[in-house]
N, CA, C and O atoms as CSV, one atom per row, in Angstrom:
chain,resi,resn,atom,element,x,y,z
A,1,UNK,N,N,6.447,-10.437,15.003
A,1,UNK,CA,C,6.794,-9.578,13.887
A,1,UNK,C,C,6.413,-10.277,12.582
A,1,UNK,O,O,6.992,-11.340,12.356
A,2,UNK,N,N,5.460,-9.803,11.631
A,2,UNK,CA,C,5.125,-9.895,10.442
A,2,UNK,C,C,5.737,-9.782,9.239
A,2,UNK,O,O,5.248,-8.892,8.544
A,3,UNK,N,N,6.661,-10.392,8.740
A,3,UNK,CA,C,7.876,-10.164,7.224
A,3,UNK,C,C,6.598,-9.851,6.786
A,3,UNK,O,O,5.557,-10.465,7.022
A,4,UNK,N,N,6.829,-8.433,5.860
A,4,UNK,CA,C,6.389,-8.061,4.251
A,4,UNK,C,C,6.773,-8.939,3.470
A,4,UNK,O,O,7.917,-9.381,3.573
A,5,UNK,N,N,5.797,-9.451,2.392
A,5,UNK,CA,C,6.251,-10.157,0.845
A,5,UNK,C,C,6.845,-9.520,0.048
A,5,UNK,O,O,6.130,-8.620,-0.394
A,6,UNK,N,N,8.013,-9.537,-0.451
A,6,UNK,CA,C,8.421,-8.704,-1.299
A,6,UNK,C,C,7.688,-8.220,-2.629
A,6,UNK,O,O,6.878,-8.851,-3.308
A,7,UNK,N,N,8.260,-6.737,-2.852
A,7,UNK,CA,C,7.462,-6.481,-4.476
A,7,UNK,C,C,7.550,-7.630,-5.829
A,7,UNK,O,O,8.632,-8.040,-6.251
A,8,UNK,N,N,6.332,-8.013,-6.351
A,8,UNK,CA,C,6.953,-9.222,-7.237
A,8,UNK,C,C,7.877,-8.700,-8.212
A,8,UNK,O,O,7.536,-7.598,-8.641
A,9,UNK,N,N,8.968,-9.175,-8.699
A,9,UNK,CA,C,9.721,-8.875,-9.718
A,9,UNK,C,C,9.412,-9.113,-10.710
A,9,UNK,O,O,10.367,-9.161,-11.485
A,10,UNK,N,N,7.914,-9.427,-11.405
A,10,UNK,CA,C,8.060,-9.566,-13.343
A,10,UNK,C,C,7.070,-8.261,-13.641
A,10,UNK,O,O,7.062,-7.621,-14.692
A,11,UNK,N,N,5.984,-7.942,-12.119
A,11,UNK,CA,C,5.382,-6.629,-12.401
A,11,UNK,C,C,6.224,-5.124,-11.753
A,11,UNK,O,O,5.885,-3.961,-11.972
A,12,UNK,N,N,6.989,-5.439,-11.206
A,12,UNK,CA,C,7.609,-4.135,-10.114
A,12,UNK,C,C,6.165,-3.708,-9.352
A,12,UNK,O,O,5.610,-2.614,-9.458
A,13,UNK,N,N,5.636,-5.030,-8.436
A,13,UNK,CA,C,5.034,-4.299,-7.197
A,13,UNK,C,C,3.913,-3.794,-8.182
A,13,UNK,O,O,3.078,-3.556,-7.309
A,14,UNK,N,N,3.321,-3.479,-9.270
A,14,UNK,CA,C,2.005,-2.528,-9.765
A,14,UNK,C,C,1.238,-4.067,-9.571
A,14,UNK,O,O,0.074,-3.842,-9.239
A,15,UNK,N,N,1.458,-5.342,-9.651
A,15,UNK,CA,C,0.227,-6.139,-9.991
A,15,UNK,C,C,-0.299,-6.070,-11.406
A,15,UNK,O,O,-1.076,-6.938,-11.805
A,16,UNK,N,N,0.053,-5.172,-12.106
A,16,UNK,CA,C,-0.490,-5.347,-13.675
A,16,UNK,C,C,0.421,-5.419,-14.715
A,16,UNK,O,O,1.483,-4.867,-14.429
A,17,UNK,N,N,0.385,-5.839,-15.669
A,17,UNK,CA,C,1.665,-6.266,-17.195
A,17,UNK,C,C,1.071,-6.034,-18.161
A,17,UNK,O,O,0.014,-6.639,-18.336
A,18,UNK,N,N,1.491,-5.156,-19.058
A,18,UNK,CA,C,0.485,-4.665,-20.216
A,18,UNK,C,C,1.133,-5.530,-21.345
A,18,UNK,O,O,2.341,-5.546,-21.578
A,19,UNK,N,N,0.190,-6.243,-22.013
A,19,UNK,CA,C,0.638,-7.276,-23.154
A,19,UNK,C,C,0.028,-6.734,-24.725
A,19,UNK,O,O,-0.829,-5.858,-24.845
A,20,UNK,N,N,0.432,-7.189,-25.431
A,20,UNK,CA,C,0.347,-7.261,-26.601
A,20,UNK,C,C,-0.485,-7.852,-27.713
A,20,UNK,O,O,0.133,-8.399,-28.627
A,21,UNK,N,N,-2.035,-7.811,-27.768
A,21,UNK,CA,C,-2.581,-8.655,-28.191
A,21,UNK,C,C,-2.863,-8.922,-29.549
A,21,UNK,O,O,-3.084,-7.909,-30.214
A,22,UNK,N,N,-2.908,-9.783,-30.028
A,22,UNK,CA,C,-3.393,-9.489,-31.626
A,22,UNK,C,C,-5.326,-9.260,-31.927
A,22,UNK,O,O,-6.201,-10.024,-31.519
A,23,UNK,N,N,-5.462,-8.387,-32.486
A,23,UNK,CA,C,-6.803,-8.220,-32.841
A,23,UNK,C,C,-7.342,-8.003,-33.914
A,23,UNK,O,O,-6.903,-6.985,-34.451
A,24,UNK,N,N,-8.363,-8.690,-34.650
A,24,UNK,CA,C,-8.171,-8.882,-36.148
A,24,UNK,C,C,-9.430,-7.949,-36.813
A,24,UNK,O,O,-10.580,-8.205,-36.458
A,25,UNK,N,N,-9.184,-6.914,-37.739
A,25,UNK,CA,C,-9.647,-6.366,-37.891
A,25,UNK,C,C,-10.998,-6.487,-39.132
A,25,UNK,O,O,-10.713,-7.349,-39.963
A,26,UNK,N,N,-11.592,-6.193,-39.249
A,26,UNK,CA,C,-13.290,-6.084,-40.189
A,26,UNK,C,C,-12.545,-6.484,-41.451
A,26,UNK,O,O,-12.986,-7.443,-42.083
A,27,UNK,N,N,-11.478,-5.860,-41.878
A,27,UNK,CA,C,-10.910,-6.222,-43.131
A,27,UNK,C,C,-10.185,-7.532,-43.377
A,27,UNK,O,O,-10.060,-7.854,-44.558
A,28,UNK,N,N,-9.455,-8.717,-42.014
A,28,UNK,CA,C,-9.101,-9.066,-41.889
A,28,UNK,C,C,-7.969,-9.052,-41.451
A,28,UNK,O,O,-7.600,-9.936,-40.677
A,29,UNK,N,N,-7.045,-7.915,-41.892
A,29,UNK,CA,C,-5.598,-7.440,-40.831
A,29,UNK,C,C,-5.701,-7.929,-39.639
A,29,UNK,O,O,-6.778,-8.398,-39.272
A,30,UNK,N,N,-4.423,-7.909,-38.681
A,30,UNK,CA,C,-4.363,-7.829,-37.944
A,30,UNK,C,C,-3.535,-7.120,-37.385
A,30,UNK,O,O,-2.430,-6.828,-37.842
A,31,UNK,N,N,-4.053,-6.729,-36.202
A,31,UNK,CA,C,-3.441,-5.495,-35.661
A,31,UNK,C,C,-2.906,-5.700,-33.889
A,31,UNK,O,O,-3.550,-6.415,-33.121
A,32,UNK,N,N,-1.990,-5.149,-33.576
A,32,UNK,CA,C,-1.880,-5.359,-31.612
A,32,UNK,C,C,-2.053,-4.181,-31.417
A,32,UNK,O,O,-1.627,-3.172,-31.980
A,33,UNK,N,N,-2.992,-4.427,-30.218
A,33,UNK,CA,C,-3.636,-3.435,-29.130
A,33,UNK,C,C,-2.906,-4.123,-27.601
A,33,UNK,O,O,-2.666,-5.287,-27.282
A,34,UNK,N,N,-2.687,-2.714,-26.828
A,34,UNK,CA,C,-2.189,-2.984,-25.755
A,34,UNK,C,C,-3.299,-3.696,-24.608
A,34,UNK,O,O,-4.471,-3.323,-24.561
A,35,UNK,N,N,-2.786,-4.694,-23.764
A,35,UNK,CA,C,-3.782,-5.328,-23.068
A,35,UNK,C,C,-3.876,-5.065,-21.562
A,35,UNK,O,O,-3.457,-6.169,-21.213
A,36,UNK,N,N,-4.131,-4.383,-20.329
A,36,UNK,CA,C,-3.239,-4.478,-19.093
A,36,UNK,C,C,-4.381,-5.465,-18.275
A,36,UNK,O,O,-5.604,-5.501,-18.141
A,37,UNK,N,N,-3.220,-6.219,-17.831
A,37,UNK,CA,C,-4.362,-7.220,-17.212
A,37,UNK,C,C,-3.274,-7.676,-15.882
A,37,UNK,O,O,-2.079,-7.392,-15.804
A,38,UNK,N,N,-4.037,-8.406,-14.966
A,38,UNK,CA,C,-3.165,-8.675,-13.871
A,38,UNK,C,C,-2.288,-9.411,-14.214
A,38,UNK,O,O,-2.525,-10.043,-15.243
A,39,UNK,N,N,-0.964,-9.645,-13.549
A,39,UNK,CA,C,0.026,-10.146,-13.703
A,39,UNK,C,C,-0.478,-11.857,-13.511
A,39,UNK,O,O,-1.319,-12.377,-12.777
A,40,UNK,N,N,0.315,-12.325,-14.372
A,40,UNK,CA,C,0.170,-14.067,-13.861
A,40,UNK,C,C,0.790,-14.610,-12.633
A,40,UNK,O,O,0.245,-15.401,-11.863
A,41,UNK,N,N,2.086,-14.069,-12.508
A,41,UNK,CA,C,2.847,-14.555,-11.525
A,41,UNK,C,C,2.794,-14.176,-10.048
A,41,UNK,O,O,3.270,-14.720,-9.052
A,42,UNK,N,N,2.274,-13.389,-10.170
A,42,UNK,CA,C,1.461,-12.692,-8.505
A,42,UNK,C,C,-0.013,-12.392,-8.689
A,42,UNK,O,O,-0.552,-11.466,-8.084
A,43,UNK,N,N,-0.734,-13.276,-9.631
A,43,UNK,CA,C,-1.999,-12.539,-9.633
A,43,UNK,C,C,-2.987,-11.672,-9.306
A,43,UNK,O,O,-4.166,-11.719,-8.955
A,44,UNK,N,N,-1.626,-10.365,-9.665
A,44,UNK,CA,C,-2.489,-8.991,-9.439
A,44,UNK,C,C,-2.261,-8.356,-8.082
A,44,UNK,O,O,-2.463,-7.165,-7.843
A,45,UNK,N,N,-1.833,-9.238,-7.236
A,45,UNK,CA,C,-1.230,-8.389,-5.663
A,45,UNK,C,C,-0.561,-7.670,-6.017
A,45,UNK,O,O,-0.993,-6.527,-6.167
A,46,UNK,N,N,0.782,-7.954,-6.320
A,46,UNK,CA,C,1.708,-6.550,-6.366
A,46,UNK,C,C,3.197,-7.184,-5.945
A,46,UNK,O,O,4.322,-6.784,-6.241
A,47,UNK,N,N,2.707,-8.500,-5.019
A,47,UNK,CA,C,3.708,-9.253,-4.036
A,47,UNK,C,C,3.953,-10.574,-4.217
A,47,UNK,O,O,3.207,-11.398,-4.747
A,48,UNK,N,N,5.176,-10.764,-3.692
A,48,UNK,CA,C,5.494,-12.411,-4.311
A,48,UNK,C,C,4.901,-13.485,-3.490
A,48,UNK,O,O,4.875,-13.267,-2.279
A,49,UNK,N,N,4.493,-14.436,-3.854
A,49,UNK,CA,C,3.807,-15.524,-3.350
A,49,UNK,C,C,4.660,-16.095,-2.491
A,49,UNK,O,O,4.330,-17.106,-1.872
C-alpha cells in the first residue's frame, strides 16, 4: 500500500502562490503586479515533500 503525500499547506495542494512584485515603471514609480509562480516549499507539486 502506497501513502499519498499530503496537500502542501502554504499552497492548498494548487502548487502555485501568487506574489507581489515590485515593477518600476518608464517614469520611475513603482508599482506591484501580481506574480504566480510555483510554490517554493513544494516546488510546484501540489504535495508535501
Amino acid at each position: 500500500m502506497v501513502k499519498q503525500a499530503p496537500d502542501c499547506g502554504h499552497c492548498d495542494g494548487t502548487g502555485k502562490i501568487t506574489y507581489e512584485r515590485p515593477r518600476r515603471q518608464q517614469d520611475g514609480t513603482v508599482i506591484f503586479v501580481d506574480s504566480r509562480e510555483d510554490c517554493h516549499v513544494c516546488g510546484g507539486s501540489g504535495k508535501c515533500r
